[in-house]
C-alpha positions as CSV (number, residue, x, y, z in Angstrom):
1,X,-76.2,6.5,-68.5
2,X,-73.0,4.9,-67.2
3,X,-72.7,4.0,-63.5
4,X,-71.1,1.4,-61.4
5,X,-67.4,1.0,-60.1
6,X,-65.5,-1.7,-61.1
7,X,-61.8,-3.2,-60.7
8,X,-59.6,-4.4,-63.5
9,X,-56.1,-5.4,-64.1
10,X,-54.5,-3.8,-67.1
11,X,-51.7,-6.5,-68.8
12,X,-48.2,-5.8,-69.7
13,X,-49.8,-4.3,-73.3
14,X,-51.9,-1.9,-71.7
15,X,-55.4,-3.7,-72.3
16,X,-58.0,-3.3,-70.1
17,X,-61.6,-4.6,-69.9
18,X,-64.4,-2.2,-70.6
19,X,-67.1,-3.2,-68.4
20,X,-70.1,-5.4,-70.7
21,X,-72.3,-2.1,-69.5
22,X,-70.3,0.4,-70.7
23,X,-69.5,-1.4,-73.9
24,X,-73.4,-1.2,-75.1
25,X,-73.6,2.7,-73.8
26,X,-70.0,3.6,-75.7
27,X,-70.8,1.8,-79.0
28,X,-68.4,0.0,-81.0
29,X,-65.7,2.9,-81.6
30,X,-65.4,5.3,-78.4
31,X,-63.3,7.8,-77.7
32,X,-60.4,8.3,-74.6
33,X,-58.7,11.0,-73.6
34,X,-56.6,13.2,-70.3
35,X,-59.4,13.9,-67.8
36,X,-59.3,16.1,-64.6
37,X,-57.4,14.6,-61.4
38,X,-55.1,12.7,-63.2
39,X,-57.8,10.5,-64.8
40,X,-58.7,9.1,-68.1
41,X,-61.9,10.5,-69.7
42,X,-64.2,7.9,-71.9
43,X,-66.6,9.4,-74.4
44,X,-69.2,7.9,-76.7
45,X,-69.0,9.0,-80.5
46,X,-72.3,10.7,-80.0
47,X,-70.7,12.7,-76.6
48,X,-67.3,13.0,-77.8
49,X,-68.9,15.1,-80.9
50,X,-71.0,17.4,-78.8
51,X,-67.9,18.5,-76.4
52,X,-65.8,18.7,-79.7
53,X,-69.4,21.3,-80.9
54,X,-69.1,22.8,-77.5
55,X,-65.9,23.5,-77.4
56,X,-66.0,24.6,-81.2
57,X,-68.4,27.6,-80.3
58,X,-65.9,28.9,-77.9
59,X,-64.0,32.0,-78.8
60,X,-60.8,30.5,-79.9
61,X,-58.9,32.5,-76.7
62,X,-60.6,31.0,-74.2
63,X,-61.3,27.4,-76.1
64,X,-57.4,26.9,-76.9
65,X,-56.4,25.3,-73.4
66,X,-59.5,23.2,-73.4
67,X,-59.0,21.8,-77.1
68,X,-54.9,21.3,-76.3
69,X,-55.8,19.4,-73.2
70,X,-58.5,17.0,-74.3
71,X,-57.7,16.9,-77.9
72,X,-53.7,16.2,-78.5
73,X,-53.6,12.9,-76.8
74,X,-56.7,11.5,-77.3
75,X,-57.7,8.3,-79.3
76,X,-60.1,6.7,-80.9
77,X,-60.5,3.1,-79.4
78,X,-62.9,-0.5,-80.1
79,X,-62.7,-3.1,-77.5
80,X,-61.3,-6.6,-79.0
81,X,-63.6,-10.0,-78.8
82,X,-62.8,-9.6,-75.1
83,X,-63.8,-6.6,-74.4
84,X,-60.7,-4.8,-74.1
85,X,-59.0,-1.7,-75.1
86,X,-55.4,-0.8,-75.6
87,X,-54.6,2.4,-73.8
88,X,-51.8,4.7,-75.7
89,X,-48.7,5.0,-73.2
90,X,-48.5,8.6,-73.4
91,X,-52.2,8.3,-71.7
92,X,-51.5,5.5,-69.2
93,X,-48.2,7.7,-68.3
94,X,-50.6,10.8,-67.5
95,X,-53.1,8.7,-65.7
96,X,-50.3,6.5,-63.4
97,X,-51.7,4.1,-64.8
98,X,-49.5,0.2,-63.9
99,X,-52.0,-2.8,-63.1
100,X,-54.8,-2.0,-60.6
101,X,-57.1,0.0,-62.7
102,X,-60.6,1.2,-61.7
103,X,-63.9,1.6,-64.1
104,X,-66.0,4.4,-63.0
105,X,-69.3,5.5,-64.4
106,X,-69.8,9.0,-64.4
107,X,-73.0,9.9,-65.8
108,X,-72.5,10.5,-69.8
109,X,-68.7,9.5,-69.7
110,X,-67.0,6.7,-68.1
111,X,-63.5,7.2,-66.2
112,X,-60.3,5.2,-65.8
113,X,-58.2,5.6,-62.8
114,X,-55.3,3.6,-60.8
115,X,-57.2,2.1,-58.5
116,X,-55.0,3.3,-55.6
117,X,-55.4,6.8,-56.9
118,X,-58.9,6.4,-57.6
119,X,-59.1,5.0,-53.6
120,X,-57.3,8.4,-52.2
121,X,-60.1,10.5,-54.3
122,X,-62.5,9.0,-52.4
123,X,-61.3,9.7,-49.2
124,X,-60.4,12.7,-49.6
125,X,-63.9,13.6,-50.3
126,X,-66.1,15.4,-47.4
127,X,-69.2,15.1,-46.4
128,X,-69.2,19.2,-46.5
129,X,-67.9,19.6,-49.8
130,X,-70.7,17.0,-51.2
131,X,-73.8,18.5,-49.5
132,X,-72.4,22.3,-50.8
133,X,-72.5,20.4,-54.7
134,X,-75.6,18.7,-54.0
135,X,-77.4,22.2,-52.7
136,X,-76.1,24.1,-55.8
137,X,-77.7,21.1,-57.7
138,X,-80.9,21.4,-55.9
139,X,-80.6,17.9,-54.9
């Protein structure tokens, strides 16, 4: 399970370090891709193959946006001796994504968001809107 928030700088190349905990959930070869509020989504091969099974079973009709979304930019990524990945420009574009990046585990996925982004997220939450989700989980 991935968890934890942590802060990065991502260099002029588009590297960024993969926290060391991550790293030994992902594997050696991950998987990154658009998430939802202008995130980056990371996946595991063992995760990214389920959602691809999940969203396989789908009636093409309602699958189609899904698969376009997660699917067309995506890449396959290993982190370098120093833990870093190289983030494709077309998904550092749709993530605003400049030098303050944040890490974010998310359960079975891990997130990468501008940290200043990733900061207005967070406030913008409510206590309200989290006790609704946490009743409907039967937390």
């Amino acid at each position: 399970m991935l968890y934890g928030e942590y802060r990065h700088n991502m260099d002029q190349k588009g590297r960024i370090t993969v926290p060391l905990k991550f790293r030994d959930y992902l594997g050696d070869k991950f998987y990154v891709c658009k998430g939802l509020d202008k995130c980056l989504f990371l996946y595991s091969e063992a995760e990214w193959q389920g959602l691809i099974d999940k969203i396989a079973a789908m009636p093409v009709a309602q699958a189609r946006s899904v698969q376009r979304f997660m699917f067309a930019g995506a890449a396959d990524v290993e982190c370098d001796k120093q833990g870093r990945i190289l983030l494709p420009q077309n998904l550092r574009d749709f993530a605003g994504l400049n030098k303050d990046v944040t890490v974010i585990g998310s359960g079975s996925r891990a997130e990468i968001w501008d940290s200043d982004a990733w900061m207005q997220y967070i406030e913008a939450q409510t206590e309200e809107g989290l006790v609704e989700a946490m009743e409907a989980l039967g937390i």
